[in-house]
C-alpha positions, 0 to 999 in steps of 0.5 A: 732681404726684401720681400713680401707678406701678410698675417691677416686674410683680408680682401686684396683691395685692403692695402694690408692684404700684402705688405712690403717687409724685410726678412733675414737671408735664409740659409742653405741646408741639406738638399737646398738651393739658395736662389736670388730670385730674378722673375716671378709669375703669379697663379691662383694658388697666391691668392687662394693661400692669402685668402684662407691660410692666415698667419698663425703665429702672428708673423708676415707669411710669405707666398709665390710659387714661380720663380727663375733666379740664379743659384747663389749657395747649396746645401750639403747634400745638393750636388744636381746644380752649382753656385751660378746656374740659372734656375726655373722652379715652382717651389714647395707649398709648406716653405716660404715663397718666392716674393722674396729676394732669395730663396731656400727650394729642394733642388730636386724640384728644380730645372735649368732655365731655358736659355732661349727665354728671357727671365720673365718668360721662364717664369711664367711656366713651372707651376703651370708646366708641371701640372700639365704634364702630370694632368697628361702623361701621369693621370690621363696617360696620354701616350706620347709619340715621337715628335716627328710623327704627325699622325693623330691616334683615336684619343680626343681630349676635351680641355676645359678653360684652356686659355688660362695659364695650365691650359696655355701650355697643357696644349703645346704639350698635347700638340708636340709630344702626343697624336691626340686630337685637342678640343679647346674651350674659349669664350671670348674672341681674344681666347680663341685665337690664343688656343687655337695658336697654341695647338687646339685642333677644334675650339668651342664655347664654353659659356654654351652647352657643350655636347651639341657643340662637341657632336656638331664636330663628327669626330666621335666620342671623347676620351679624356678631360682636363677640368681646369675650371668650373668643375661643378657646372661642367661634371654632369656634362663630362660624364654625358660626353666621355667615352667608357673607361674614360678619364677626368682629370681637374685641378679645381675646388668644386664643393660638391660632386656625387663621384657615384654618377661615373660607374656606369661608364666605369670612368676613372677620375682624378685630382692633379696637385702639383704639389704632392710630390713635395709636400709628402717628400715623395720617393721621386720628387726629381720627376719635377725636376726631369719634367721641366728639363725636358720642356725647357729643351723643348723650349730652346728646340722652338716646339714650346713657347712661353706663356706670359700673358701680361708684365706687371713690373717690379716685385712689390706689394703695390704691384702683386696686389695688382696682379692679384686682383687680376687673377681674381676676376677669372679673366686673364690670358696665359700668365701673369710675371713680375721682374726685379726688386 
């Protein structure tokens, strides 16, 4: 099969930083799907595992984390999908990718397509959907409100970055399933428009101070934050600006923080990896899979909309490096897709 690789760490630029390679078709075993991949989308993760995360043993790795394509065998123990479903998934950190044309995913962690969206709309969401919602309902335990009920409750959450791909579909989720009031950071015009679509109630600037641009709006203290960029120039801030017993929540890599500073407002803080839940085999690793059912019917409901921000065309090396190099500069809106070998 086709697919796509590396063995050194090198910059993206380096026509060697992925290659185009052939694999042999992996098999399905125990809990596994055996998935031909239709669409992938591209999230930070690809590139910080190209950077620092070489091959060890000389041999091509193969990374992508995203991806919708058709279940073409299981494994023995498999019995939540059949030979043919359509399938949407974010895929396991410690297994080979979905730059491939096929691969092997647990079928816990999987979800049916949305059949409202075409392949690369699909794409572009699992990873994203499912750290968003575990940011909401499982670290900062937004409470969730019937999605007739329009009312606002009294948390407010401050949602830092919110134009990329976590934050283009954490605020649908916000705006559709809880009564929290949804402060948004952009700083380009483009940005702004796109969060305040997506269902931000008030949009501030993160390139300015934050506090004063949050009391300017008189909506009172700040409950929540979702860190999703930047977190060692923003935390002093977070602290200043959250309520007592607050909640932080970021997905970032900051090299330092002195987590001291929270406990004089006995604020709580927390890391999403959205990856835990497969990597150390967790006892409800089908949560993930619950979770992107729930939002694929929210999807075909019409109350969520993808995030694909740009099609980059067939899956290739030419073309991931492309996508790479984009991810990269920090300057992409929504999510990134690639279709087809």
């Amino acid at each position: 099969m086709k697919a796509i690789g590396f063995i050194q760490s090198l910059p993206i630029t380096h026509t060697d930083s992925l290659q185009d390679i052939e694999l042999p078709q992996p098999i399905a075993e125990g809990f596994d799907l055996l998935v031909k991949i239709s669409s992938i989308a591209v999230n930070p993760v690809d590139y910080k595992v190209r950077q620092n995360m070489p091959s060890e043993d000389g041999s091509h790795k193969v990374i992508g984390w995203d991806a919708v394509g058709e279940v073409v065998a299981i494994g023995e123990k498999a019995t939540r999908f059949a030979v043919g479903d359509r399938v949407y998934y974010a895929g396991e950190l410690d297994r080979q990718g979905s730059n491939a044309e096929y691969q092997l995913v647990d079928e816990r962690i999987v979800g049916m397509k949305p059949k409202s969206l075409s392949n690369n709309e699909a794409a572009a969401l699992p990873l994203t959907t499912i750290t968003a919602w575990e940011i909401l309902f499982e670290h900062l335990t937004i409470k969730q409100q019937p999605i007739t009920d329009n009312s606002k409750s009294n948390e407010v959450i401050l949602v830092v970055g919110a134009a990329g791909g976590v934050g283009s579909i954490l605020l649908q989720l916000a705006a559709t399933l809880t009564g929290a009031t949804i402060i948004a950071t952009a700083s380009r015009e483009r940005s702004k428009q796109w969060v305040q679509t997506l269902g931000a109630d008030y949009v501030i600037d993160h390139s300015q101070p934050l506090a004063a641009q949050i009391e300017a709006l008189g909506i009172g203290p700040v409950t929540h934050v979702a860190g999703l960029q930047s977190t060692e120039s923003y935390f002093d801030t977070y602290i200043d600006i959250l309520t007592p017993f607050g909640k932080i929540v970021i997905i970032d890599d900051p090299e330092q923080l002195d987590i001291t500073k929270i406990k004089f407002k006995s604020l709580s803080f927390h890391w999403e990896f959205m990856f835990a839940r497969s990597l150390f085999k967790a006892t409800d690793m089908a949560a993930q899979g619950q979770l992107l059912n729930r939002v694929a019917d929210l999807i075909d409901q019409g109350y969520i909309q993808t995030t694909v921000g740009e099609n980059m065309g067939v899956i290739n090396a030419t073309n991931l490096r492309v996508a790479h190099q984009a991810l990269e500069s920090g300057t992409t809106i929504g999510k990134i897709v690639l279709e087809g070998f």
